[in-house]
SEVEXSE-78763 format. One record per residue: residue in three letters; z, x, y of N, C-alpha, C, O in turn. Coordinates in steps of 0.2 Angstrom, whole numbers, padded with zeros to 4 digits, always signed. Atoms other than C-alpha are relative to their C-alpha. Last residue first. Layout:
BEGIN
ALAZXYZXYZXYZXY ...
//
This chain:
BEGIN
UNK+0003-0002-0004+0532-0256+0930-0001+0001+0007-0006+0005+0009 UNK+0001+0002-0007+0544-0264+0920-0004+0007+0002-0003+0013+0001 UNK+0001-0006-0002+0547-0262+0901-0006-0002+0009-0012-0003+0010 UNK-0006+0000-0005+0552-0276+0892-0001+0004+0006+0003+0002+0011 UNK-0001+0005-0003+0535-0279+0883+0007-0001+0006+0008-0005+0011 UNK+0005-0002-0004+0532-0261+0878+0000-0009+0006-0002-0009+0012 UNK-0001-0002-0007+0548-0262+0872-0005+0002+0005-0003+0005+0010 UNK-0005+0003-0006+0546-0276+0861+0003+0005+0008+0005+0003+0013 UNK+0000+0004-0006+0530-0269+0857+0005-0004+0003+0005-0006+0008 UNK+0004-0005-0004+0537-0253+0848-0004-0006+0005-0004-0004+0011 UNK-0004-0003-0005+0549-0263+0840-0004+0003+0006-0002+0003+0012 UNK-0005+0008-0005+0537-0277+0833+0006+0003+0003+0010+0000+0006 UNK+0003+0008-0005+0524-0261+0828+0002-0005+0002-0001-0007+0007 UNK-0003+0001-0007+0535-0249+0820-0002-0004+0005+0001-0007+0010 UNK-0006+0004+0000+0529-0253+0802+0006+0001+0005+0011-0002+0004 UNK+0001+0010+0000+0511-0254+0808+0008+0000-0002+0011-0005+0000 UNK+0001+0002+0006+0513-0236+0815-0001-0008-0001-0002-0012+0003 UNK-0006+0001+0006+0510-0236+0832+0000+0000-0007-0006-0002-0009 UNK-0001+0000+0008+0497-0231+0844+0009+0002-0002+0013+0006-0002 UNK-0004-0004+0005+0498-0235+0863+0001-0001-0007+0003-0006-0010 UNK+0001+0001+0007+0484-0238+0876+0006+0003-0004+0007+0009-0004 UNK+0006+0003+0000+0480-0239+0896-0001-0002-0011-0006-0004-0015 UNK+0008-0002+0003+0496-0233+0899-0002-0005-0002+0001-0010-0003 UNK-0002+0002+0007+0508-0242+0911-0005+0005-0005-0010+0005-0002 UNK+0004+0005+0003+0510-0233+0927+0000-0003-0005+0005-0002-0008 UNK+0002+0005-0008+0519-0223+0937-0003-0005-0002-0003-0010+0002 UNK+0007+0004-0002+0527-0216+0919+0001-0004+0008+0006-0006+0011 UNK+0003-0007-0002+0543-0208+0916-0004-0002+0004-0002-0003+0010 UNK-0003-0001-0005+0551-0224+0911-0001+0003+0004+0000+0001+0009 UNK+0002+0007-0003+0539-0227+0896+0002+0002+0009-0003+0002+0013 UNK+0006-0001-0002+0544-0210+0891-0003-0004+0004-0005-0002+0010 UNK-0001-0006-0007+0563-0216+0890-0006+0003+0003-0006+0005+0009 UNK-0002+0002-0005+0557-0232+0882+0002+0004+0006+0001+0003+0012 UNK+0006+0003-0002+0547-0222+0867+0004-0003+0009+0002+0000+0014 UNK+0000-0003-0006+0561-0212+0863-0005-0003+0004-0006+0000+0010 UNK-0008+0000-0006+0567-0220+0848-0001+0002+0006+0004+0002+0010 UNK-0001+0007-0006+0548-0224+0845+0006+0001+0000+0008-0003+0005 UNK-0002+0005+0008+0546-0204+0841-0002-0006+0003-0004-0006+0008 UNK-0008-0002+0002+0536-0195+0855+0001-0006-0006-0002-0011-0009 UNK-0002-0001+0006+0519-0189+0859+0007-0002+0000+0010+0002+0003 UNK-0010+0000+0001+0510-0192+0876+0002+0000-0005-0003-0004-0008 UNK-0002+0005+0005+0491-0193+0881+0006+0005-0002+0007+0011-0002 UNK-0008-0002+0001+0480-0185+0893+0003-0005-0004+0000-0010-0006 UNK-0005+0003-0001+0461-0183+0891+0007+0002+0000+0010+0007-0003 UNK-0003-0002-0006+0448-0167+0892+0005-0007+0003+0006-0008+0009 UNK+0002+0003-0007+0437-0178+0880+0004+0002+0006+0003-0002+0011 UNK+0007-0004-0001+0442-0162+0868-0006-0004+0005-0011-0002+0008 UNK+0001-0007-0005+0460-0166+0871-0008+0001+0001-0011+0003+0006 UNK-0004+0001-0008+0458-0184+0865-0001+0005+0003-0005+0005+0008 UNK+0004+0003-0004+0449-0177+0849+0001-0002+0009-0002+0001+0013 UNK+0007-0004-0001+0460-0167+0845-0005-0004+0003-0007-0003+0009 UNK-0004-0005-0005+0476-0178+0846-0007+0005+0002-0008+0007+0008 UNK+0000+0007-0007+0466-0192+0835+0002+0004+0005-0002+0002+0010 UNK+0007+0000-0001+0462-0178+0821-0001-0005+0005-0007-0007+0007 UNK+0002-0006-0003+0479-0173+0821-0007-0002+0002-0009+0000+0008 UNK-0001-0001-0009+0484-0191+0819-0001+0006+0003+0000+0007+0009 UNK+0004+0006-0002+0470-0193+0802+0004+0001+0010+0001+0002+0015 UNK+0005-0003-0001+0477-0176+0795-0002-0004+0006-0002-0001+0011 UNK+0004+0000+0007+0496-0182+0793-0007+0001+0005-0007+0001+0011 UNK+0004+0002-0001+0509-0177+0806-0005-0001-0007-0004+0002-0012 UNK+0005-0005-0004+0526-0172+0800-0006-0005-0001-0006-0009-0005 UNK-0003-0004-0008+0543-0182+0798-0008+0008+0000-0008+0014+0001 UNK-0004+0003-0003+0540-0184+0779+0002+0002+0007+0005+0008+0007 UNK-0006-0004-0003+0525-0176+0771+0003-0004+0005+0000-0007+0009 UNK-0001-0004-0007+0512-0188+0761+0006+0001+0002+0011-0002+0000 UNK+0000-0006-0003+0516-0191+0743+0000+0003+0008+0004+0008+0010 UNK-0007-0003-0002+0519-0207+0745+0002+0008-0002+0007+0011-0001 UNK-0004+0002-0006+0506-0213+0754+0006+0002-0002+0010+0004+0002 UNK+0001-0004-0008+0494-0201+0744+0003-0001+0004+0004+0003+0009 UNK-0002-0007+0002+0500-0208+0725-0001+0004+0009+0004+0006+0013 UNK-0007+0002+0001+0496-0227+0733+0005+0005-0002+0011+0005+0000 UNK-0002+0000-0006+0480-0221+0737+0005+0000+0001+0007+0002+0006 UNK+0002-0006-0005+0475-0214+0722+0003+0001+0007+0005+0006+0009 UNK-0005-0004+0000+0481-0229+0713+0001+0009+0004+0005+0012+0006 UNK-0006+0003-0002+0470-0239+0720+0006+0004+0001+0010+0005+0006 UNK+0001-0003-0006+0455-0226+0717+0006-0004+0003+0008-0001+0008 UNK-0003-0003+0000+0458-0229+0698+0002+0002+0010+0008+0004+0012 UNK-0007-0001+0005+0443-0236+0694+0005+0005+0002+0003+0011+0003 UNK-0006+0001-0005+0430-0237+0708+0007-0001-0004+0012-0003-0001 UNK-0002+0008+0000+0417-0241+0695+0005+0000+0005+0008-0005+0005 UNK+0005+0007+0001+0405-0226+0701+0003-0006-0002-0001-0011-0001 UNK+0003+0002-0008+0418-0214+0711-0005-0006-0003-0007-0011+0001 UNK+0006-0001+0002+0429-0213+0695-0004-0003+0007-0002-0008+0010 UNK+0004+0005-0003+0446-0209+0699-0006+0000-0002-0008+0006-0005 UNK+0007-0001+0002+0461-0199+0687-0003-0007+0004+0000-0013+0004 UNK+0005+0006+0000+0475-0197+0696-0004+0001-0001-0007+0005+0002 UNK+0008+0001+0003+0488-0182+0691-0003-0007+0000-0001-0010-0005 UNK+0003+0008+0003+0504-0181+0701-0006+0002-0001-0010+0005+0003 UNK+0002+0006-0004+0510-0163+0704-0004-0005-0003-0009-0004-0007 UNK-0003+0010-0002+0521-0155+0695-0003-0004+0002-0002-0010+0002 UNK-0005-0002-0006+0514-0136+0698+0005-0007+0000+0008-0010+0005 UNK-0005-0003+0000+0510-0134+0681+0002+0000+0006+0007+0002+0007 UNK-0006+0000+0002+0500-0149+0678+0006+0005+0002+0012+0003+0002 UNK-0004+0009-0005+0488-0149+0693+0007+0000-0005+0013+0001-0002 UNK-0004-0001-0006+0484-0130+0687+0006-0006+0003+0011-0006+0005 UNK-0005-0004+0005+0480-0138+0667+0004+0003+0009+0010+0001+0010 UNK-0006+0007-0003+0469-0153+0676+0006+0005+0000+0012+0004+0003 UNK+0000-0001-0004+0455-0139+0673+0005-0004+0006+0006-0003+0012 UNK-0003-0007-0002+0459-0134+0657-0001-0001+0009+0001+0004+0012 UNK-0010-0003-0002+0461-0150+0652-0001+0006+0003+0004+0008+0006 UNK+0001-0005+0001+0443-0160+0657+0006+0005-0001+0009+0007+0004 UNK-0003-0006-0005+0450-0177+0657-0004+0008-0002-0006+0009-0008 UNK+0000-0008+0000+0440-0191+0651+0001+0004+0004-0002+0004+0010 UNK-0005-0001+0004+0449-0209+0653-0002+0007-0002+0003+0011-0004 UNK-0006+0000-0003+0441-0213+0669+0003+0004-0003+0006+0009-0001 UNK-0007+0005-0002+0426-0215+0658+0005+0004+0003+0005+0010+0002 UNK-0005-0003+0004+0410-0203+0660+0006-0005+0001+0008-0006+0007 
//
């Protein structure tokens, strides 16, 4: 079936609430670009998205520890610490601040 057939009554919900309609084809992969590109900016602003819940969950269920803060707060956490951690996730477009202070940051 092309990309280009909609079923309307079923897209008809999608329309009334406003929200963006992408049509994908899982067999030519048509469409799946823009799909993703609709989900980044969709996604919710200042809250978690699935993928780091599903990282925080995890952690806990290996009975590990791990720390949560913005990167403005990153250096005063840092501080906290006896130690260095053993691993710190960043976005990619905090990554040359979030190392610079991982790099300043005495032990």
């Amino acid at each position: 079936m092309p990309v280009e057939t909609v079923n309307e009554p079923a897209v008809m919900p999608v329309k009334e609430l406003g929200l963006p309609l992408v049509t994908v084809s899982a067999k030519t992969n048509e469409g799946i670009r823009r799909l993703k590109e609709e989900l980044i900016v969709q996604a919710p602003k200042g809250r978690m998205i699935l993928p780091q819940v599903q990282v925080i969950r995890d952690i806990l269920d290996q009975d590990a520890t791990m720390m949560v803060c913005k990167e403005t707060e990153l250096k005063e956490v840092l501080g906290r610490l006896n130690a260095p951690p053993n691993l710190v996730v960043t976005d990619s477009q905090t990554f040359g601040y979030v190392a610079e202070i991982l790099q300043e940051t005495k032990f």
